[in-house]
C-alpha positions as CSV (number, residue, x, y, z in Angstrom):
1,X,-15.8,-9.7,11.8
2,X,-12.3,-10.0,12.8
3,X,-8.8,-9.3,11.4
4,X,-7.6,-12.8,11.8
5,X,-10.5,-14.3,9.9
6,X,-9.1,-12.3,6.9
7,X,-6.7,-14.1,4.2
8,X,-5.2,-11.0,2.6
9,X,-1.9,-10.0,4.1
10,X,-1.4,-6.5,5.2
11,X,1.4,-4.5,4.3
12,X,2.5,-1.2,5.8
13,X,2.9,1.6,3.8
14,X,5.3,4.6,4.8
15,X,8.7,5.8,4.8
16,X,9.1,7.0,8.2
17,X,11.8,4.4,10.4
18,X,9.8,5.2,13.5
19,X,7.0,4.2,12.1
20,X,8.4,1.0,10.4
21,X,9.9,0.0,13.3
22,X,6.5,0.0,14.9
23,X,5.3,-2.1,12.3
24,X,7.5,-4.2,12.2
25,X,7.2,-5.3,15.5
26,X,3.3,-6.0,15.1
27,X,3.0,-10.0,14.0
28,X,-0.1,-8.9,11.6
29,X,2.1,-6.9,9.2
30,X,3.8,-9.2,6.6
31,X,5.3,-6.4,4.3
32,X,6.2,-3.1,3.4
33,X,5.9,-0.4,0.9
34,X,7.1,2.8,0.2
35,X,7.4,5.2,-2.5
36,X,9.3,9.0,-3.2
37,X,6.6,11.1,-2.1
38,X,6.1,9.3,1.1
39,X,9.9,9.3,1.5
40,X,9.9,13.3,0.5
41,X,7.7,13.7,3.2
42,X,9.2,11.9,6.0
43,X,12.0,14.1,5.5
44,X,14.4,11.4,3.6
45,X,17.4,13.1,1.8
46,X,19.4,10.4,1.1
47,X,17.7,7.4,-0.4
48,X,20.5,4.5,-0.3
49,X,20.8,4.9,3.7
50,X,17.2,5.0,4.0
51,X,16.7,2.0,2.3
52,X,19.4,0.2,4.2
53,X,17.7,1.7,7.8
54,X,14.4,0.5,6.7
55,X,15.8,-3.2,5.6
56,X,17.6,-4.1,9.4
57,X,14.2,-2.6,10.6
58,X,12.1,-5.1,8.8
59,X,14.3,-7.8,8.6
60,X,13.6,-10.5,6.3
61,X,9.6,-9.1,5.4
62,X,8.8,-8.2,1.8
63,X,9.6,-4.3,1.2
64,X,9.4,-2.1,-1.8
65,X,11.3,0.9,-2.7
66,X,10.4,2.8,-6.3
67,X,12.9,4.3,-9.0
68,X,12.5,7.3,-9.9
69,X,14.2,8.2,-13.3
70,X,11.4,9.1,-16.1
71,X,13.8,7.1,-19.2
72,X,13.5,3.5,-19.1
73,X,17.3,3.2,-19.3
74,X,17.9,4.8,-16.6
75,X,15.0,3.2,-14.5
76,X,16.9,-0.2,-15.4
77,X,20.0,0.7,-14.1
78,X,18.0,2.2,-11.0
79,X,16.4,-1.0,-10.4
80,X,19.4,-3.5,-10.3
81,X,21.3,-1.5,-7.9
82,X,18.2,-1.4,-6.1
83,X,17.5,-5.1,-6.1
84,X,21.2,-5.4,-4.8
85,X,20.3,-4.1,-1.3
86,X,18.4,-6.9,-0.1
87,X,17.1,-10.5,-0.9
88,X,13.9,-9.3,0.3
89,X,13.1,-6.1,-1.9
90,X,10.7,-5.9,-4.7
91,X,11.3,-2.7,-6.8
92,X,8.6,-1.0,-8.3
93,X,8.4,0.2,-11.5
94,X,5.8,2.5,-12.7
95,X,3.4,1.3,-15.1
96,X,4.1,4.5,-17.5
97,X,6.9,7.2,-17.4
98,X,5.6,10.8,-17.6
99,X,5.2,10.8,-21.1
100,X,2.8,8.2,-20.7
101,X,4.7,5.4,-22.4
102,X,4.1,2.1,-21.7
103,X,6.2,0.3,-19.2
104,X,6.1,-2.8,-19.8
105,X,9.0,-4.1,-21.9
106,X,11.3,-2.8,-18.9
107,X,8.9,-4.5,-16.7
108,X,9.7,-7.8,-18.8
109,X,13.6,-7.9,-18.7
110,X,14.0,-7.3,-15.1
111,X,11.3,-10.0,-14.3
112,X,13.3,-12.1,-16.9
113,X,16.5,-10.8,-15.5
114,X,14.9,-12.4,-11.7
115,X,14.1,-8.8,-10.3
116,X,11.5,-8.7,-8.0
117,X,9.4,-5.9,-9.6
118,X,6.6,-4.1,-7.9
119,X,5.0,-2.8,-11.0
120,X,3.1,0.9,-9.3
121,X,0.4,2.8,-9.7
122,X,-2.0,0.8,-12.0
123,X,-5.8,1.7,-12.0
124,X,-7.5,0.0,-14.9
125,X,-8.4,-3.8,-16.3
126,X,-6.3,-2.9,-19.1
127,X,-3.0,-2.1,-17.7
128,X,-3.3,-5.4,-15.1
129,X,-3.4,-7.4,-18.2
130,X,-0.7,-6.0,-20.1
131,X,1.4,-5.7,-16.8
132,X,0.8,-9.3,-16.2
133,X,1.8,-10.9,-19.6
134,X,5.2,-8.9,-19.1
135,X,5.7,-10.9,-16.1
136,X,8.3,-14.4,-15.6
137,X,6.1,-16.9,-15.0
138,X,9.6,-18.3,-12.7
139,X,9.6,-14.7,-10.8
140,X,7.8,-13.5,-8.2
141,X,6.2,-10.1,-8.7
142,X,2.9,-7.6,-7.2
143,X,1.0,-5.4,-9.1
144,X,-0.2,-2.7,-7.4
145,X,-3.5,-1.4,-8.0
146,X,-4.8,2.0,-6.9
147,X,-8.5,1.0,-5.8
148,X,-8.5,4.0,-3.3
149,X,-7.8,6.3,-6.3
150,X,-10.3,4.7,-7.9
151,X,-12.4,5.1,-5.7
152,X,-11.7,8.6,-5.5
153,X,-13.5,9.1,-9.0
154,X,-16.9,7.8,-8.0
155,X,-16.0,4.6,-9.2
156,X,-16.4,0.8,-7.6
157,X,-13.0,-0.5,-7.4
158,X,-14.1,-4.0,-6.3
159,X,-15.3,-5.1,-9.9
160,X,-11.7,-3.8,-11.0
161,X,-10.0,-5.3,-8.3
162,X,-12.1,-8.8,-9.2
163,X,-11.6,-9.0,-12.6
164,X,-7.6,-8.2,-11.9
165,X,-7.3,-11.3,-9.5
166,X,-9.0,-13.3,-12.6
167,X,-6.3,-12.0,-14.9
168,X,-3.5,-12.4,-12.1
169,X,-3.8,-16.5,-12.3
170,X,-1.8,-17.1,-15.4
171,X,0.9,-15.9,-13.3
172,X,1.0,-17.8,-9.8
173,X,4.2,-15.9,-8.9
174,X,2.6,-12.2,-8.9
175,X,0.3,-11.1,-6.2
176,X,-2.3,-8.1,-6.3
177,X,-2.1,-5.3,-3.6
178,X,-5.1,-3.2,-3.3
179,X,-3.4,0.2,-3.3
180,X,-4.0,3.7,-1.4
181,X,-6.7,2.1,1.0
182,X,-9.0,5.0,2.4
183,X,-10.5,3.1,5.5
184,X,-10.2,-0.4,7.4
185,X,-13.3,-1.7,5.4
186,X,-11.5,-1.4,2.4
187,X,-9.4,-4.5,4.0
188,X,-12.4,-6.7,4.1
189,X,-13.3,-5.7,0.5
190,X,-10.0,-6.5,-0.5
191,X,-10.3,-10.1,1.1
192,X,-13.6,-10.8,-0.8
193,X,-12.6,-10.3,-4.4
194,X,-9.4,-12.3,-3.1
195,X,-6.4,-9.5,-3.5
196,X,-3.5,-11.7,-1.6
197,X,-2.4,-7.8,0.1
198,X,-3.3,-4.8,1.0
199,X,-0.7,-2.2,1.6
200,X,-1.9,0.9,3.9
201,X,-0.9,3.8,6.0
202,X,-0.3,3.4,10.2
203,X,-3.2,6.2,10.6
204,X,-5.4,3.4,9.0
205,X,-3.6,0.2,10.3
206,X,-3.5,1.1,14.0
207,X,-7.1,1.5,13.6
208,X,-7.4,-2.5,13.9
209,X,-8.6,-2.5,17.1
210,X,-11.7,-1.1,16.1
211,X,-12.7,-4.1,13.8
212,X,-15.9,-5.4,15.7
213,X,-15.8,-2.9,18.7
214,X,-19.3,-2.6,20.0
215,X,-21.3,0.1,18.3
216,X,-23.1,1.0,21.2
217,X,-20.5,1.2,22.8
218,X,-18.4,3.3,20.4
219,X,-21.6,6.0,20.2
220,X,-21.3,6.3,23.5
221,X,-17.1,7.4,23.5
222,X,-17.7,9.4,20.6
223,X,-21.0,11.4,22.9
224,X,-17.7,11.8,25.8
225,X,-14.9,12.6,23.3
226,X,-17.3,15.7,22.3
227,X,-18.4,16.1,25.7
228,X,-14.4,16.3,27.3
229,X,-13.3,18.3,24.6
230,X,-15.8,21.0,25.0
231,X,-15.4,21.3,28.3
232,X,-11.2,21.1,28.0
233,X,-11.5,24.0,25.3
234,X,-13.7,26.4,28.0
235,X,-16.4,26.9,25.7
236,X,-20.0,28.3,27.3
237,X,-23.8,29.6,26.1
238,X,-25.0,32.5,27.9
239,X,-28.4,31.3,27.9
240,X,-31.2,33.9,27.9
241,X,-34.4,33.4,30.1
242,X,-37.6,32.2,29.2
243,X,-40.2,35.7,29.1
């Protein structure tokens, strides 16, 4: 088992320029995603110079940034002045607004319009085929499906993620991305059912040097981890003796 044995490219996920930077710099990380909450909590106030920081940091890799008006209208307008940053930027569009209204007919006039959507937050077989009849067969386009939310329900996201790859091949263009990852397996999972990306966290990612680490080997660090950090934190038994 090894990270270069792996087809699916990875994609980091994150909105802090540190953090990108680091990234960026790491050959194995083809892309880049990002979305408001991420960006709310990596402190970002203002969104246009953020996104300008974060394109010189990637340079010409694949990045993502989301609108985030709730109308349609106003999501279009969002999304062409977004797409006007950079060559390189895939927008995403969420698959509903609040309301719960369908987004797909936006989703079809910026694909037909040559916008690089990134259509968000997807977690059913449904919605992947909807989403991907929307799409310009001459564009190129991801859908990103949630499997680690799915996952968070109880449910198997690999039969989802299968069946979405299946759908996915009327349009050649749009790639999968297995979404909100919760562990480095997830990464092989995604490989199997054939998802061209997965997009995850730094915590997670700079975990990679743990793919095929001995497991002796790790029991045996995790046995001193415990061991150091007792013994750093001062803790001791008064042990009573035997009658």
């Amino acid at each position: 088992m090894t990270i270069s044995s792996v087809k699916v490219k990875l994609f980091a996920d994150g909105a802090d320029l540190a953090g990108i930077r680091e990234m960026a710099a790491n050959p194995a990380i083809k892309g880049f995603t990002t979305n408001p909450t991420l960006m709310r909590k990596a402190g970002v106030s203002d969104y246009r110079a953020f996104a300008l920081q974060a394109l010189q940091a990637v340079n010409d890799l694949p990045i993502s940034f989301e609108v985030f008006a709730d109308e349609f209208g106003e999501m279009e307008k969002q999304a062409h002045e977004i797409a006007s940053w950079g060559r390189n930027i895939y927008v995403k569009i969420p698959v509903t607004s609040t309301k719960g209204e369908f987004g797909g007919p936006l989703v079809e006039r910026l694909s037909r319009a040559g916008v690089q959507v990134n259509v968000t937050a997807l977690m059913t077989v449904d919605q992947v085929s909807r989403v991907t009849e929307r799409l310009a067969p001459e564009t190129p386009a991801i859908i990103s499906v949630f499997a680690g939310r799915i996952a968070d329900t109880g449910r198997d996201p690999m039969p989802i993620m299968a069946q979405a790859v299946k759908i996915m091949k009327k349009r050649p263009k749009a790639e999968l991305i297995w979404a909100s990852p919760r562990e480095l397996l997830n990464i092989f999972q995604a490989d199997e059912v054939g998802c061209h990306i997965i997009t995850a966290t730094n915590d997670i990612l700079r975990k990679l040097s743990l793919v095929g680490k001995d497991l002796d080997a790790y029991s045996l660090e995790t046995v001193e981890m415990f061991y150091k950090d007792a013994k750093a934190a001062g803790y001791s038994i008064v042990t009573r003796a035997a009658a």
